[in-house]
C-alpha angles and dihedrals in degrees: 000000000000138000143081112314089002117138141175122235124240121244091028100297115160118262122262142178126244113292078227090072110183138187090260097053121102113226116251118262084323113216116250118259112239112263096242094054107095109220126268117271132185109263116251112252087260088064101054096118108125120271145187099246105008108195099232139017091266090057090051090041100062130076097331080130094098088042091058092040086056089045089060104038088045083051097045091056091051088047093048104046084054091066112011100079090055098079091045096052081099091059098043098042086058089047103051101005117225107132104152090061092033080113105070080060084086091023098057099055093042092057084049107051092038098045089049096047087095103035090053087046098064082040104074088031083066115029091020130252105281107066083044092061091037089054091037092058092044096048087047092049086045083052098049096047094046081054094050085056102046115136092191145012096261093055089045091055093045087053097052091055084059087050082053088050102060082032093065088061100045096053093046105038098039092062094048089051084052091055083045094060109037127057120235094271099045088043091101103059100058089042084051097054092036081051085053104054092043083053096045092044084047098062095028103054090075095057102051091044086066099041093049093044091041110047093019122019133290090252093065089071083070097041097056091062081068103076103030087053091049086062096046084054097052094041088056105038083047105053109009109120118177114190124233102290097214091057098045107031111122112195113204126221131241118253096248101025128102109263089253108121122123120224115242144178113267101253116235096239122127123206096215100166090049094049090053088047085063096038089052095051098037091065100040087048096045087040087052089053099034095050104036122112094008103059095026138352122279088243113049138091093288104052076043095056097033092047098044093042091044084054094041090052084042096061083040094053089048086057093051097047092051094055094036105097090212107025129198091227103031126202094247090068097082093012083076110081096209090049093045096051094048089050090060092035088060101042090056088053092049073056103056093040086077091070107066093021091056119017095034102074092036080058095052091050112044094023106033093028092232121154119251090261096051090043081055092050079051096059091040098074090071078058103054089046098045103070104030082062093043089053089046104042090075075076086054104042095043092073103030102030130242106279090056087041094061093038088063088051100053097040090061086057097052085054099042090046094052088050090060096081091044086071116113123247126288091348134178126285099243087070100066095042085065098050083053092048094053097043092051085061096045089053089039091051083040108044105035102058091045094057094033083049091048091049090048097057091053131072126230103273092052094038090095099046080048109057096024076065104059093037086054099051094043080059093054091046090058096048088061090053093064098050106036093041085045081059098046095047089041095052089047096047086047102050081047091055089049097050095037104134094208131065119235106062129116117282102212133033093256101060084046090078096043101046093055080046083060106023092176094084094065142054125271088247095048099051096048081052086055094050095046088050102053091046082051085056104048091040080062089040087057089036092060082043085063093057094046084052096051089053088050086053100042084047087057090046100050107018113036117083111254090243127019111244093242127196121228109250100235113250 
């Protein structure tokens, strides 16, 4: 290729031009429009309402503020319904019983919001992004109200996996709308406020959970989304403008094929049965996870009978896709190299996120003695970091590139996470806030150019499968997590029972959390033991975070392409 800044990839990697794409910059080996798509032109001053993909920086530019402020709002109901219900479990338990299923109140969504990431995806590839997030908030507010209205806790649980359903929506194709408006440099700083109110909902949503269930009454945690959610709506059905999808669509290349590809018109096809294959084995595979080990052992009839049929759908649904002539989950997807390595990069982050989300407060509570809102302000300070590097690593990326700019984030973490068991005991508070605080910039300076960098190598017609992608497997990764970190903690704290050299202590995992809850009920001695064990327990947890950390990085080294394939922003 040639141009200024253009440069040709080792080991036959396809050119591409700098992640630090300017004005002045020519694209690299740019696809040919389709001859019946007539060019993009700057959109006359009537038509300066904001759009997904606005053909010029005027059209960006101009009263996309109402569109943001629905993004946010829209961002800011997906973030609270994950954690506000978890300070009001003891209200509603004593409202409608329950208490041996309470769990699948958090379950539930989760199955649903991570399971409908793809399908949403394709769906505003296909139909665009704006009847996805319209249905996505109805279906949320439909949720919400049938919640409000629940009689029982089947029913509130059935009515939470509708809330995951319209939740699914909001987190994938809010972020895609976010890629739409803004141009590759401007990308951060609508990442960084949307970081900010996920982070903000985040911390918030327990508190106001207990507020509402404590001085009103538990349904209103579900009544307030109304509200918040109308205006979203009205935001979005107001000002929302997509462009014509046949003259704007940008199709993106795959890392090692010839730049022939010919720009086309999504087609308005829709691969329902695959959609419901992947539907079908997400949620045996995530149950299997969720659910192993708490509501029965790993190894018994039902993780038997979830994780085989959740193999035996997965080998069906790659059937499906393959025959499907526009699949839900396409081939490119892990065919790109750049797509594939983020994927797993980000898995492996959904991973490591377990660590300080799960097992942190757990450790300022039992180990360090701190109340539930001071183990929260502990946690929070992940949350003020995160952000503030994720809206300055553009600066950073824009000279190195966004693979070596993640590398340095993740790097950083490795090296903050492996720090965490070097911590005294019991040690003060304000030392494991700073762990938190470094390790937020490290993830900010480590997610956001991956998934700005993924957005950006992808045109307008693939920018939804994409990031629907990414966002899917960080959820499963989670999910792991979960379930592979709950089996770590849970085999340390048992051999420490066994080999506990004093009587009087519990004799199963789940009396360990309730007697340091009530130390009274136990010696002096005993109690100090308890508390030994379970930070035993958390330094292996972030021990096993670092190693989820040193495959992202090692992903990032060998697989991931040295520079993203990046598609010039038109003009």
């Amino acid at each position: 290729m040639s141009g200024a800044g253009g440069s040709t990839e080792d080991s036959g990697r396809t050119e591409a031009i700098p992640e630090a794409a300017s004005s002045a910059a020519p694209p690299a080996a740019p696809t040919p429009s389709p001859p019946t798509a007539p060019p993009q032109t700057p959109a006359p001053p009537a038509a300066a309402a904001p759009t997904a993909a606005p053909p010029g920086k005027d059209g960006r530019a101009r009263g996309r503020g109402p569109v943001v402020a629905a993004l946010m709002l829209g961002m800011a109901l997906a973030a609270l319904d994950g954690t506000i219900v978890s300070t009001a479990v003891p209200q509603i338990v004593g409202d409608l019983g329950g208490f041996a299923v309470f769990s699948w109140l958090f379950s539930g969504y989760l199955l649903a919001v991570t399971v409908t990431l793809p399908v949403y995806g394709k769906l505003s590839d296909t139909f665009g992004r704006k009847p996805v997030l319209i249905a996505g908030i109805i279906l949320f507010l439909i949720g919400s109200l049938l919640c409000a209205t629940a009689w029982n806790m089947a029913s509130l649980i059935a009515f939470r996996v509708v809330q995951g359903l319209g939740g699914g929506a909001l987190q994938g194709t809010v972020q895609v709308i976010a890629a739409d408006l803004y141009p590759l440099k401007e990308r951060p700083k609508i990442q960084a406020r949307l970081s900010t109110v996920w982070a903000t909902s985040s911390i918030a949503g327990p508190a106001l959970g207990g507020l509402l269930a404590g001085y009103a009454d538990w349904r209103w945690i579900f009544l307030i989304n109304l509200p918040v959610g109308a205006v979203a709506l009205w935001l979005v059905i107001t000002y929302l403008r997509e462009p014509d999808r046949a003259a704007s669509t940008r199709a993106a290349v795959p890392d090692r094929a010839p730049r022939r590809h010919v720009d086309r018109a999504p087609r308005r096809r829709v691969d329902w049965a695959g959609a419901l294959a992947v539907f079908a084995t997400g949620a045996l595979l995530l149950t299997a996870l969720v659910q192993g080990g708490v509501a029965w052992p790993w190894v018994s009839a039902p993780s038997f009978a979830f994780l085989g049929g959740s193999a035996v759908l997965a080998a069906v649904t790659v059937v499906i896709e393959r025959r499907a002539s526009d699949p839900i989950i396409p081939g490119w997807v892990w065919r790109r190299r750049t797509i594939a390595a983020v994927n797993l990069a980000l898995g492996a982050l959904g991973l490591l996120m377990v660590a300080p989300t799960v097992f942190l407060p757990t450790y300022a509570q039992s180990v360090l003695g701190l109340g539930p809102i001071a183990a929260g302000f502990v946690l929070s300070a992940m949350t003020l970091s995160w952000p503030i590097s994720a809206a300055f690593s553009s600066r950073l990326y824009n000279r190195i590139g966004f693979r070596l700019t993640a590398i340095t984030g993740i790097s950083l973490a490795l090296l903050v996470l492996l720090a965490f068991p070097l911590l005294p005991y019991p040690g003060r508070p304000w030392q494991p806030a700073l762990i938190m605080l470094l390790l937020g910039a490290a993830l900010g300076m480590f997610q956001l150019p991956l998934i700005i960098g993924v957005q950006s190598t992808v045109g307008w017609s693939e920018r939804g499968t994409a990031t629907a992608s990414i966002l899917f497997y960080r959820q499963v990764g989670q999910s792991v997590g979960a379930a592979l970190f709950g089996a770590v903690a849970n085999g340390v704290m048992a051999a420490r029972l066994a080999d506990a050299p004093m009587p009087g202590l519990p004799g199963d995992l789940d009396s360990v959390s309730k007697a340091l809850e009530n130390p009274a009920t136990l010696t002096a001695e005993a109690a100090d033991y308890l508390r030994r064990a379970m930070d035993s327990a958390v330094d292996y947890v972030y021990l096993g975070a670092a190693g989820a950390a040193a495959i992202s990085l090692l992903v990032l080294i060998f697989v991931a392409p040295r520079r993203f394939p990046v598609l010039k922003d038109p003009e």
